[in-house]
matplotlib code that plots the C-alpha trace (Angstrom):
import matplotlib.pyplot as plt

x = [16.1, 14.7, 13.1, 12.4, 9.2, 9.4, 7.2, 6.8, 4.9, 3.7, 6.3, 5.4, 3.1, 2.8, -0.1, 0.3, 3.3, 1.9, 4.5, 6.0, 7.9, 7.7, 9.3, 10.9, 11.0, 15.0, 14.3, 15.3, 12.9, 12.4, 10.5, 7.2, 5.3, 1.8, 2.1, 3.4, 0.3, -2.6, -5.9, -5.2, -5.3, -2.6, -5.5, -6.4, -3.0, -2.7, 0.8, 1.2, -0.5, 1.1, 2.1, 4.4, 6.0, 9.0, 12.7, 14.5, 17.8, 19.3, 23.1, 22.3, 18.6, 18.5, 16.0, 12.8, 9.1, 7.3, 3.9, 3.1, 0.0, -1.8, -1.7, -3.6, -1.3, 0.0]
y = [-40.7, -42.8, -46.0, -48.7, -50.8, -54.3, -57.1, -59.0, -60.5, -59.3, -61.3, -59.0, -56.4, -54.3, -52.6, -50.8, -49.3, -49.0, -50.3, -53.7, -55.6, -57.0, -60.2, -58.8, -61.1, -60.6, -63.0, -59.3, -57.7, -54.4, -52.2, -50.2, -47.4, -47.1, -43.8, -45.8, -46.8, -44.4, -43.7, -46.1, -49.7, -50.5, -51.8, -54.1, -55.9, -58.9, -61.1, -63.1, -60.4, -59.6, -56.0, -53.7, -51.0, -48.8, -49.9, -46.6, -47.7, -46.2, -46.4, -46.3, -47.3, -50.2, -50.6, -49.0, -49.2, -46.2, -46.1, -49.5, -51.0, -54.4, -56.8, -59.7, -63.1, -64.2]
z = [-96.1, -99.4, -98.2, -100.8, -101.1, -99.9, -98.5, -95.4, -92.0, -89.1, -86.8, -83.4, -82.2, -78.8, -79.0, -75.4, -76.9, -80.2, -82.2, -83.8, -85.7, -89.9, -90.7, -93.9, -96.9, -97.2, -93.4, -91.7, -88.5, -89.3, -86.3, -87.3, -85.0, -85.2, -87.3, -90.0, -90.9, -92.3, -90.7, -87.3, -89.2, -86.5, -84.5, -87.7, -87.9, -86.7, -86.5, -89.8, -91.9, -95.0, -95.9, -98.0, -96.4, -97.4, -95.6, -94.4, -92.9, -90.7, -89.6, -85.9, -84.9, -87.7, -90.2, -89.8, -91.7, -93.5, -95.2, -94.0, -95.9, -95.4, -98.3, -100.0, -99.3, -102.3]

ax = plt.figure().add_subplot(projection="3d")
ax.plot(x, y, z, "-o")
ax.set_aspect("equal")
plt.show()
C-alpha cells in the first residue's frame, strides 16, 4: 500500500496504549501507532503538534499514518 505525504495536528494521544490520532489538514482523523514514528519520539508528541506523515488508506480499518515526523508550525 502507497501512502501519500500530508500534514496535520496531534488531535489525541493514548500513551498506555501507545497509539493516537492526527487531525489531518483535509479536517480527517487519521489513527497513528507508536511504531510509526522513528527512534521512540512518540513520547515527544504532544496534542496540537504539527507533523507530516504518509496517509495509507485502507478499505476496512480507515485511514492510517506511516513515517510520522514532527514539524515546525507554519
Amino acid at each position: 500500500m502507497r501512502g501519500r505525504t500530508t500534514t496535520g495536528r496531534i488531535a489525541r494521544i493514548v500513551r498506555g496504549q501507545g497509539h493516537g490520532f492526527i487531525r489531518a489538514a483535509d479536517d480527517r482523523d487519521v489513527f497513528f501507532h507508536r511504531s510509526d514514528l522513528p527512534d521512540n519520539a512518540f513520547n515527544d508528541l504532544a496534542v496540537d503538534d504539527h507533523v507530516a506523515f504518509d496517509v495509507l488508506e485502507d478499505a476496512v480499518t480507515g485511514p492510517r499514518a506511516a513515517k510520522v515526523r514532527k514539524t515546525r508550525r507554519r
